[in-house]
Residue, then its C-alpha position, 0 to 999 in steps of 0.5 A: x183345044x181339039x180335047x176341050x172341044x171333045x169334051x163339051x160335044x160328047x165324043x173323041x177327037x178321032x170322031x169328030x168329023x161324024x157330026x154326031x149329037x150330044x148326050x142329053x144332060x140330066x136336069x133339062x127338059x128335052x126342047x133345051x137339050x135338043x137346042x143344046x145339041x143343034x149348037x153343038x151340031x153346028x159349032x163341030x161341023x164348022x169346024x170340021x169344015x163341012x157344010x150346015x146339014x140345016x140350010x135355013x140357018x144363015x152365016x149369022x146365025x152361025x156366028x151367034x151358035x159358035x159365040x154361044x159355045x166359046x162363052x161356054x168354053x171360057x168358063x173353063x179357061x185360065x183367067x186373065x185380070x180384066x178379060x171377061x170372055x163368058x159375058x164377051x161371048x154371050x152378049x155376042x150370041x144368040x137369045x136363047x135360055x141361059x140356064x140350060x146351060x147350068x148353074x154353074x155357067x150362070x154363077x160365073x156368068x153373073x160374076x161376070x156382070x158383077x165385074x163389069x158393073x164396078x168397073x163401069x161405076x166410075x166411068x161408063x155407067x151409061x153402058x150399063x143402063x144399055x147392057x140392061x136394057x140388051x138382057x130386057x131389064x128396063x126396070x133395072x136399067x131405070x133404076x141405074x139411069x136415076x143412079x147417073x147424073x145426067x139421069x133425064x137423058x137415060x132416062x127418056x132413052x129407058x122410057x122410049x125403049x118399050x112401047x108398053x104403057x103399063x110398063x111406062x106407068x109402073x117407071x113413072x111410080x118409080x121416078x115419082x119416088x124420086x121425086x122433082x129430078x126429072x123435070x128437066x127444070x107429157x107432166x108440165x108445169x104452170x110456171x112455163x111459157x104457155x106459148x112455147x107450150x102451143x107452138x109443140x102441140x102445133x109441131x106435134x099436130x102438124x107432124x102426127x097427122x101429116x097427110x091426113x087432111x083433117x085433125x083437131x086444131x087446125x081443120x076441126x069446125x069452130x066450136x065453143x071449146x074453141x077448137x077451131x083453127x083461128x082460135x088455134x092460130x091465136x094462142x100463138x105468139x108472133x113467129x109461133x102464128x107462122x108455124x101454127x098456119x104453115x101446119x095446115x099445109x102439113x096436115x093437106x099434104x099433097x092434097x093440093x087443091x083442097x090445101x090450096x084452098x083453105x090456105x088462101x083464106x089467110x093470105x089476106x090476115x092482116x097479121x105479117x105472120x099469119x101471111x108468112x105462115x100461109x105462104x110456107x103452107x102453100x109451099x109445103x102442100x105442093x111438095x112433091x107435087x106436079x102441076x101444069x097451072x103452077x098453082x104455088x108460083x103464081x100464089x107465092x111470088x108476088x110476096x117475095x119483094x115485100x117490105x116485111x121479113x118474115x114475109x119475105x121469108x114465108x114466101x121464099x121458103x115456101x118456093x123451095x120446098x115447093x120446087x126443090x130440085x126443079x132447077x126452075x129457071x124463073x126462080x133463079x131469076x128472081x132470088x138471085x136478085x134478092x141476093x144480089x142486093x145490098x140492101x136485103x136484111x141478112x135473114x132474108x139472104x140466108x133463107x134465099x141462099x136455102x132455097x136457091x140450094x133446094x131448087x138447084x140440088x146437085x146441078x153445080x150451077x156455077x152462077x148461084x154457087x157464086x152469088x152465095x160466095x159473094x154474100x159470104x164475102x160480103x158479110x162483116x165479122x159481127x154478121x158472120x158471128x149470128x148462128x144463122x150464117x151457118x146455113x149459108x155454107x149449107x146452101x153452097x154444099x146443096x149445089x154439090x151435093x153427091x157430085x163428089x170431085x165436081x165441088x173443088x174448084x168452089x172449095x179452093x175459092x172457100x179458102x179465102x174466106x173470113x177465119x171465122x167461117x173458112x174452115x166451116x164451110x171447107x168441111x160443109x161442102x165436102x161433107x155434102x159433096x160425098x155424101x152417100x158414097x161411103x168414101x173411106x179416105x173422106x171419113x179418114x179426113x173428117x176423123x182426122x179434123x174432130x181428133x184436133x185441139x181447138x182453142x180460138x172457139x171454132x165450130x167446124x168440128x159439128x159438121x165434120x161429125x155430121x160429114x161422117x154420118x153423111x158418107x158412111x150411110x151407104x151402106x150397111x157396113x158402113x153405118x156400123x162402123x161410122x157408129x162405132x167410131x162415133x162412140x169413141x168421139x163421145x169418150x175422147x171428143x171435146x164438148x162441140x163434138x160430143x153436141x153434133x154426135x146425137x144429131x150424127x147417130x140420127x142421121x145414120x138410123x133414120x127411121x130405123x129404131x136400132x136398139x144400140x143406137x137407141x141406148x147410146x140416144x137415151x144414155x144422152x139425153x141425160x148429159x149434163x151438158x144442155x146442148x147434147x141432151x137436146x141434140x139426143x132427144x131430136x135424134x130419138x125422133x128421127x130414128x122412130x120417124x114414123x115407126x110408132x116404136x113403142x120403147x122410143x115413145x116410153x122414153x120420151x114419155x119419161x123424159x117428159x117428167x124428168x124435164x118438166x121443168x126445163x121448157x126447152x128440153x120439153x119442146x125438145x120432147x114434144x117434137x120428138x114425139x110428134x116425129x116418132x108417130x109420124x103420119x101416125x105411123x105410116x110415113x118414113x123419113x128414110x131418104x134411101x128407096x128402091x131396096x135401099x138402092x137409090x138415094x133422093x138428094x131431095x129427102x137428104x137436103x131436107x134432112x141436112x138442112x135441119x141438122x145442121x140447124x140443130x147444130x144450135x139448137x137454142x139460137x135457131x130451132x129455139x129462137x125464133x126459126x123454129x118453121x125450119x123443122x117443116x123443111x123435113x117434108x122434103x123427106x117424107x114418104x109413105x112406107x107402104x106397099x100398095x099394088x094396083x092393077x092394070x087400070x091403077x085400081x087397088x089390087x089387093x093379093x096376098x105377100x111375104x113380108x120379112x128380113x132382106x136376105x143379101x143373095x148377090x152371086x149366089x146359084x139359083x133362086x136362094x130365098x130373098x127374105x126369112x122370117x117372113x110372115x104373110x098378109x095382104x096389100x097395102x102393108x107396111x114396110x119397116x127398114x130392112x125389110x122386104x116384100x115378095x109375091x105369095x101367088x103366081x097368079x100376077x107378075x109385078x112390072x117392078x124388080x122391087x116391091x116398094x111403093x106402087x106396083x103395078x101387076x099384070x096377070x100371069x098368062x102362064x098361071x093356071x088355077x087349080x079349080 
């Protein structure tokens, strides 16, 4: 020990009581080397047992100087499993600059952290939010507070703990992306149906200029062309007038005062559809949308009780899209109600049980969880062969979704269920219960379930195909493997699973065109078998949401030739292509944010929701709940990079953008992206890729550069002139 010690403070042991100073160190500045020595100083004449030749430095400031010392020490000491004596030592030391002490010390000091970090992933996460927010990293230590499930406590814990209002408004940009959760509530035909034809360019619309506030149909002034939107409304037949009205919320999107307004006009049609469509586009408008007046309860839920369905069905979807993930207490009240009655068509119960999920997204609210059991246990063997009681499990899943072992209690209780549906909904909830945790021994089980031999006419195995997806898209590993293991299911799969593996791969690459999975896509939406090519063309849609991906928008316009014939398939197409120009190309669907940190259960409900859906696609996406597909709203973002100034004014300054670099534990300060090319905000940013300051003249408020970032101007920055 007498040696080690000999060896950091620069002399023999024979010399030791002479209290002499360090040599400097080459590479640090000579304020670091000074500081350097005085706490070596310091730790030798302590333990030489002579007296502080500084008398203001007290016995506490002694302690921190020798812990300092010991967590240098340690970095040479023989490890033992589960000690962490650097990070120990140096959370017990004083302030002062880790890097004078050298890369080394800091390689092994971030290891360190690394370490801890996992072992707290599964039981103490609370202790990382504070160990980040001891080193002054709030942002990051937010970022984990989101990651946690009882967020809006660490969350407020994050928000109080600096009482900078522009580091507070750059939180509040960053919770936004996240959404409600911390509220703490081509060629055609003439021989084809004209109407289905209309009820595409209204999807098409809708999605192309979503958020846009004006388009050709739906906003444009009455012309004698007969372009304005109530002649539009009535080229629509009966639930395609829904869906055509329900886009105008669409095209206002987050613009809810004015959305509001124009959508109010027809709460007073005297058709039932064009009323259902308005409350849906009322419920759409505010998605994402915080209002003290509560303008969308107080519009919509005066309709839920109405004696017509569609209605009843406009009203209640549209409360939760507007309010999902709020866990509003008023609408517990009100739609548990409906579930509770007896006398509710079974429509009605399902899109109910939806948006009692969508509301109460991960809170394992064991009341709702139970009335939905009750409604599953209720329902008679020809009700529970309607392709729409899927959506029932669906909803039970959304309850737990991510919460991972706090879904088994239900699931146990989902084994007495009827044959016909049991099995279903056990692969439904754990599915959404892991789903984005990358659980390997879960997609073993799932694999396990799709290499069975069924014969009784069981549709368990397209969820299970989904779960796969829904697991493995942590992480970028993950999601390669999860593709590969998909590919075998389509070469040895049978016919029900071979139907769910499109809509898998397109859950996998949302918004991230990957030239495989591209191929295998365009490959299958060739297959002879009806459902499979559907499913392929959805998912080409889903992957280029909202990139403009030239090759994708080929081959949908080639698929628009080939199927012309086919109206199905042609809806299919148009869908598909009105996702791929998404926002006209500057929205995303892509759940993952923060640099693919976080996950919004609220985007990933949106998504499951619809592909499970499109699990039969010719009864329900087909038939006549096509207005399921504006649930993807839940989902929807921007994907640009706007930075503001201190007055949340537009800023524009020169960034690199390019690939992301994975640079964990790596010494020093390696390079985050290559192949980067320079330009000004806003811009767009594709998946995978990642943006970075190109000046020194502002310091970003945000570890990430994603969404709105607030800059603040850099008082150590000096311009040249």
């Amino acid at each position: 020990m007498q040696r080690r010690l000999a060896m950091v403070s620069g002399r023999s042991p024979l010399s030791r009581n002479k209290c002499r100073p360090a040599p400097a160190q080459p590479g640090r500045s000579s304020e670091e080397d000074q500081a350097l020595k005085e706490k070596l100083e310091l730790y030798v004449c302590a333990r030489a047992g002579l007296r502080s030749r500084r008398p203001e430095v007290g016995a506490r400031e002694h302690e921190k100087y020798m812990a300092d010392i010991l967590s240098g020490i340690s970095l040479n000491n023989v490890r033992v499993e589960g000690e962490r004596e650097s990070l120990k030592y140096r959370m017990m030391g004083s302030e002062g600059d880790i890097g004078s002490w050298g890369h080394e010390y800091v390689r092994n000091l971030a290891g360190e952290i690394a370490q801890e970090f996992q072992r707290l992933q599964h039981n103490a996460e609370p202790e990382a939010v504070d160990l980040l927010m001891e080193f002054g990293d709030l942002a990051s230590a937010l970022r984990i507070a989101l990651l946690l499930d009882n967020k809006l406590q660490y969350v407020k814990q994050v928000y109080t703990a600096t009482d900078d209002l522009l580091l507070k408004k750059q939180f509040s940009y960053i919770v936004a992306r996240h959404v409600h959760l911390i509220d703490g509530r081509g060629a055609t035909s003439s021989s084809l149906d004209s109407a289905r034809q209309n009820l595409a360019a209204t999807f098409v619309n809708a999605f192309v200029n979503a958020g846009f506030g004006q388009d050709k149909l739906m906003t444009a002034p009455s012309d004698s062309s007969g372009g304005s939107s109530g002649n539009w409304l009535f080229k629509n037949k009966e639930h395609g007038k829904a869906s055509a009205a329900a886009s105008l919320g669409m095209i206002l999107l987050w613009d809810s005062d004015s959305g509001l307004a124009q959508l109010d006009k027809y709460l007073h049609s005297n058709d039932t559809h064009v009323v259902a469509g308005a409350l849906l586009g009322i419920g759409i408008v505010s998605c994402g949308v915080k209002n003290d007046c509560d303008p969308a309860f107080a519009l919509i839920s005066e309709y839920i009780g109405r004696d017509e369905s569609i209605i009843r069905i406009g009203a209640i979807l549209g409360l939760g899209i507007a309010y999902a993930g709020s866990q509003k207490d008023e609408l517990q009240a009100q739609l548990s109600a409906i579930l509770a009655d007896s006398q509710t068509p079974l429509e009605v119960l399902v899109f109910t049980a939806i948006s009692l999920g969508l509301v109460f997204i991960g809170s394992c609210n064991e009341e709702i969880a139970q009335s939905i059991i009750f409604v599953l246990m209720d329902r008679s063997e020809a009700e529970l062969a309607e392709p729409i009681i899927r959506l029932l499990p669906v909803a039970l899943g959304l309850l737990y979704l991510g919460k991972q072992e706090s879904v088994e209690a239900t699931a146990e209780v989902s084994k007495t269920f009827d044959e016909k549906i049991r099995k279903y909904c056990d692969v439904t909830l754990m599915s959404l219960a892991y789903a984005g945790t990358g659980n390997v021994l879960k997609v073993q089980k799932l694999l396990g379930i799709c290499s069975e031999h069924l014969e009784k006419g069981e549709t368990h195995q397209g969820p299970a195909v989904l779960g796969i997806a829904l697991i493995s898209m942590a992480e970028e590993l993950g999601a390669d493997m999860a593709v590969r293991s998909l590919e075998r299911l389509l070469q040895y799969g049978e016919q029900n699973i071979r139907r769910a593996v499109p809509l898998a791969l397109g859950m996998l690459c949302i918004s991230n065109p990957k030239v495989n999975v591209m191929d295998t896509l365009s490959r299958l939406s060739h297959d002879a078998d009806a459902e499979v090519s559907m499913a392929a063309i959805i998912s080409l849609g889903l992957i280029g949401a909202g990139t403009n991906n030239a090759r994708i928008a080929g081959m949908l316009r080639n698929l628009s030739s080939y199927y012309y014939k086919e109206a199905g398939h042609l809806f299919c197409v148009r869908i598909a292509q009105g996702l791929a120009h998404l926002g006209k190309g500057l929205l995303t669907l892509s759940p993952y944010h923060s640099d693919r940190f976080l996950l919004s259960p609220i985007a990933l409900a949106g998504l499951v929701t619809v592909l499970h859906a499109c699990l039969d696609m010719k009864s329900i996406i087909l038939g006549k709940y096509h207005y399921m597909l504006y649930i993807l709203v839940l989902a929807m973002q921007p994907r640009m990079l706007l930075t503001v100034d201190q007055d949340l004014k537009p800023l524009s300054v020169p960034v690199r953008v390019g690939q992301a670099v994975d640079v964990v534990g790596q010494a020093g300060k390696p390079k985050t992206i290559t192949g980067f090319q320079t330009h000004s905000t806003p811009v767009l940013l594709a998946a995978g890729e990642r943006a970075e300051l190109a000046t020194e003249k502002y310091v970003p408020l945000s570890p990430f550069l994603e969404g709105f970032v607030i800059l603040k101007k850099n008082p150590e920055y000096h311009d040249e002139d």
